[in-house]
Each structure stands twice: as C-alpha cells, then as structure tokens.
C-alpha positions in Angstrom: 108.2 -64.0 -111.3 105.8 -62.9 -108.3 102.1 -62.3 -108.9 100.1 -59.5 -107.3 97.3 -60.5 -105.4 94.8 -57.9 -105.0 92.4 -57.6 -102.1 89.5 -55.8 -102.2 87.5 -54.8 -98.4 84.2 -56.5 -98.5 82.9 -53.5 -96.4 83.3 -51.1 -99.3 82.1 -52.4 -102.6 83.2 -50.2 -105.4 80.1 -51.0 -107.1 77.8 -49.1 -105.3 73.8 -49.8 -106.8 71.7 -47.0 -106.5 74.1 -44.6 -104.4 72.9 -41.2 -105.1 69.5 -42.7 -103.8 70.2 -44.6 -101.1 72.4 -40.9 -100.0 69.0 -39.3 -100.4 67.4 -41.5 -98.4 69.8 -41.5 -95.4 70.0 -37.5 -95.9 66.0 -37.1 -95.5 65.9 -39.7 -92.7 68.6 -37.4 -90.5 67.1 -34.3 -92.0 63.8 -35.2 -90.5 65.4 -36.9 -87.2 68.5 -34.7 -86.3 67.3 -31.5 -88.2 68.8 -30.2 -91.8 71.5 -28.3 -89.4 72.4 -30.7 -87.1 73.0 -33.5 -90.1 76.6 -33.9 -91.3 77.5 -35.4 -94.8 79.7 -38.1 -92.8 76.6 -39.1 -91.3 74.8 -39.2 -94.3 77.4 -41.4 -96.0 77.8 -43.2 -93.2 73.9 -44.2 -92.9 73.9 -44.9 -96.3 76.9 -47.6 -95.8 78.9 -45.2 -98.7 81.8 -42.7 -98.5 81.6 -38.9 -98.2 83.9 -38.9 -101.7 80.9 -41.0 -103.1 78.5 -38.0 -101.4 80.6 -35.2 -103.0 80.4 -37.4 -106.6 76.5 -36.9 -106.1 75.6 -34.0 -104.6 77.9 -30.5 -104.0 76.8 -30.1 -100.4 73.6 -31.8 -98.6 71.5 -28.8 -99.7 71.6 -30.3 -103.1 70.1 -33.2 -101.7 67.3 -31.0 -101.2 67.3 -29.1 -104.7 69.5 -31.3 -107.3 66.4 -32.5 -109.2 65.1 -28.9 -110.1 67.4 -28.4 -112.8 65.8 -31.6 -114.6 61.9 -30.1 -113.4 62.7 -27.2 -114.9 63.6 -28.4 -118.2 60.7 -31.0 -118.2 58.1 -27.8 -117.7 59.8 -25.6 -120.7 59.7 -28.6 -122.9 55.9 -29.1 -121.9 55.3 -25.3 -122.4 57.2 -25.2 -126.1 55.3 -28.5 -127.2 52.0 -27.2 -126.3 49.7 -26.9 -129.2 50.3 -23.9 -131.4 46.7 -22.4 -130.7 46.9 -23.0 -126.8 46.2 -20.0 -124.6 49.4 -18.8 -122.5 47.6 -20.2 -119.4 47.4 -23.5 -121.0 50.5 -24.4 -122.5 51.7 -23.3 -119.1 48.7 -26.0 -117.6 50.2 -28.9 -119.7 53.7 -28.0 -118.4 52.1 -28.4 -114.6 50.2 -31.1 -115.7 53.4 -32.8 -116.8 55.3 -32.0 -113.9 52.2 -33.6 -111.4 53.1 -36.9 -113.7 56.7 -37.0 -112.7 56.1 -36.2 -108.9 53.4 -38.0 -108.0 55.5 -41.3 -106.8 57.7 -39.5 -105.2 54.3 -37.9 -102.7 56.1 -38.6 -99.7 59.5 -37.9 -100.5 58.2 -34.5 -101.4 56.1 -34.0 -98.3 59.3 -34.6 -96.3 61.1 -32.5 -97.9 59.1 -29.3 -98.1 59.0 -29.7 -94.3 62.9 -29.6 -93.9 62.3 -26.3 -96.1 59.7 -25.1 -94.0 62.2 -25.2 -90.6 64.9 -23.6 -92.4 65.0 -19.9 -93.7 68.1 -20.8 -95.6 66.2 -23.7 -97.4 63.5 -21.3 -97.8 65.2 -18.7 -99.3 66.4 -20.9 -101.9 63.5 -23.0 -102.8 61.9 -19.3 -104.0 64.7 -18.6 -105.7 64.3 -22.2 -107.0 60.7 -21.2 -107.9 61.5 -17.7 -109.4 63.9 -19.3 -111.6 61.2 -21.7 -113.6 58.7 -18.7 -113.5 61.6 -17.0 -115.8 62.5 -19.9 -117.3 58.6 -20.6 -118.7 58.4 -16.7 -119.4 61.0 -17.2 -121.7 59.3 -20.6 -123.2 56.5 -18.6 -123.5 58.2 -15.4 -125.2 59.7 -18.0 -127.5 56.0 -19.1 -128.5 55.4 -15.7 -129.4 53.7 -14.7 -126.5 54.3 -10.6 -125.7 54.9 -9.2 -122.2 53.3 -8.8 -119.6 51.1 -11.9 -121.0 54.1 -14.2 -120.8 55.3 -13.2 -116.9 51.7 -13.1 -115.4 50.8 -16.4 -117.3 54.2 -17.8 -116.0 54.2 -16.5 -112.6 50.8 -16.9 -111.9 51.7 -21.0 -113.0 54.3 -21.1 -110.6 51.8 -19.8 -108.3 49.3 -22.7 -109.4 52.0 -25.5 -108.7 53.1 -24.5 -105.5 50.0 -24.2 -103.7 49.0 -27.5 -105.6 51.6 -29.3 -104.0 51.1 -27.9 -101.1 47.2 -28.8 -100.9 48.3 -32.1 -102.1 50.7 -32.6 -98.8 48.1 -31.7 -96.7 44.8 -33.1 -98.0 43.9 -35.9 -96.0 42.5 -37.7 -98.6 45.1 -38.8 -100.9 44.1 -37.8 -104.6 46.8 -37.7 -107.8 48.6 -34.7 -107.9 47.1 -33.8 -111.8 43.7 -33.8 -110.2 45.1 -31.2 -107.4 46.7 -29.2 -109.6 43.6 -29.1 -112.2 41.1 -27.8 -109.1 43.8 -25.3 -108.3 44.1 -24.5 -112.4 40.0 -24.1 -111.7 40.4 -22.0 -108.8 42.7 -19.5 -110.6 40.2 -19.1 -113.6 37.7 -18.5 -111.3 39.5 -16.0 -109.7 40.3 -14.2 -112.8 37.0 -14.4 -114.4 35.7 -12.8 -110.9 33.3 -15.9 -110.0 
C-alpha cells in the first residue's frame, strides 16, 4: 500500500494573516506611486506576496479597495443616529453619529489622507465617493424619519451632516497641526450652528 506525500510550496502559504490588509496596503502604495489607473490587481497581489484569487476573495475590483469599508461606516452612523437620546435635536443625534464615526477613523488618519488624494485625481473615484456620500445622507434621513423626525427636518439635518463630515475630514487632512478628528469635526459642528443662527 503506497502513501501520498503531499507537498505544499513554501512560496504560497495557504494561511495568509491579514490578507485583505496587507492587499490594501500594496493597492494604496501603487495607487499613490503608479496612479489608481495605471495599477493592475496582479500587481497588487503581487506586492502583497498573495494571489489575484485571494484579491478577488477580498475586494470585487481595486475600486473596492477604495470604498469596501463604507458599507460598515454607514451602518455605524445609523446605529449612532437611532441610539441617540430620545429628546436629542435632529442635528444632534446626527452629531453623535459623526462623533462616532471620528472615533473609528481617527487611526486610520493617514490611510484616509491617502486615499482621498487617489479620489481627488480621479473623476471616476470622484463620482463615486458622492454617490458614496449621498447614500449615508439617505441612509441617516431615514434613521432619522424612523425617530420620528418629519421632512424636510430629517434631509436638511442629514444632508447638512454629511456636509459637516466631509469638510471635517477634509480640514483634518490638511491642518498642519494634527488634532483628533472628534475635535475637528465638533469646530465644524460649531461652525454650522453658527452659520444657521446667522453669527
């Protein structure tokens, strides 16, 4: 009776720790280097030191790379906003979903900074990080709707959240000084109620 020997290339460990971030990695490093055009997902695997099947078990195509966390964001925020205290204003139960969200981002400051600049090169990667954007206004509409909050309270309050969190992250990319996203996203809460309140 003959016994298989199996064999198993050293090069290619099918236990592969951390894969989907060590393919992020590699995918912002050539993103940033080569250009989010100009990268290829073999490369990506490749620099990695994985496969492109292990890629496509990750990530649909390398714009996912990009986007496959909002999803997750997006549910965080609408949990924040339904959890908010009963008596909370629209604007703030939509505050402690931003507040929330500032929490969850701010060790990944970098990451993020690199990444909104691959956005900002692309029109493509634009196009779909508002649509990306438009998408959690709606979804914290509805959150909001669901707290019992009436239209056209719910959309402004929502949209006008969204608004608060993108130009928060984007101060907090480009402040020199680097403070904690919450606090950012507070003095841009401020700045909005000033606004409003005409001050």
């Amino acid at each position: 009776m003959s016994v298989a020997v199996i064999t198993y290339d050293r090069g290619m460990s099918r236990w592969e720790p951390d894969a989907r971030g060590r393919l992020e990695r590699a995918a912002m490093e050539l993103f940033v280097e080569r250009g989010f055009e100009q990268a290829t997902v073999t490369e990506i695997a490749q620099r990695a030191g994985l496969t492109q099947r292990t890629f496509f078990r990750h990530f649909a195509d390398k714009r996912e790379v990009l986007f496959a966390g909002s999803a997750a964001l997006q549910e965080f925020m609408v949990s924040a906003v339904a959890s908010a205290p009963e008596d909370a204003a629209p604007i703030d139960a939509v505050a402690a979903a931003l507040e929330g969200a500032a929490g969850v981002l701010q060790e990944r400051r970098e990451y993020s900074r690199r990444r909104m600049a691959v956005i900002a090169a692309n029109p493509e990667l634009q196009e779909r990080e508002l649509i990306k954007l438009a998408r959690l206004a709606s979804a914290i509409a509805a959150a909001l709707r669901e707290r019992g909050v009436p239209d056209p309270a719910a959309s402004l309050a929502a949209e006008a959240g969204t608004t608060v969190f993108r130009i928060g992250i984007d101060r907090w990319h480009s402040e020199a000084v680097q403070r904690p996203l919450l606090d950012v996203i507070r003095d841009s809460l401020d700045d909005l109620k000033a606004v409003a309140a005409g001050t």
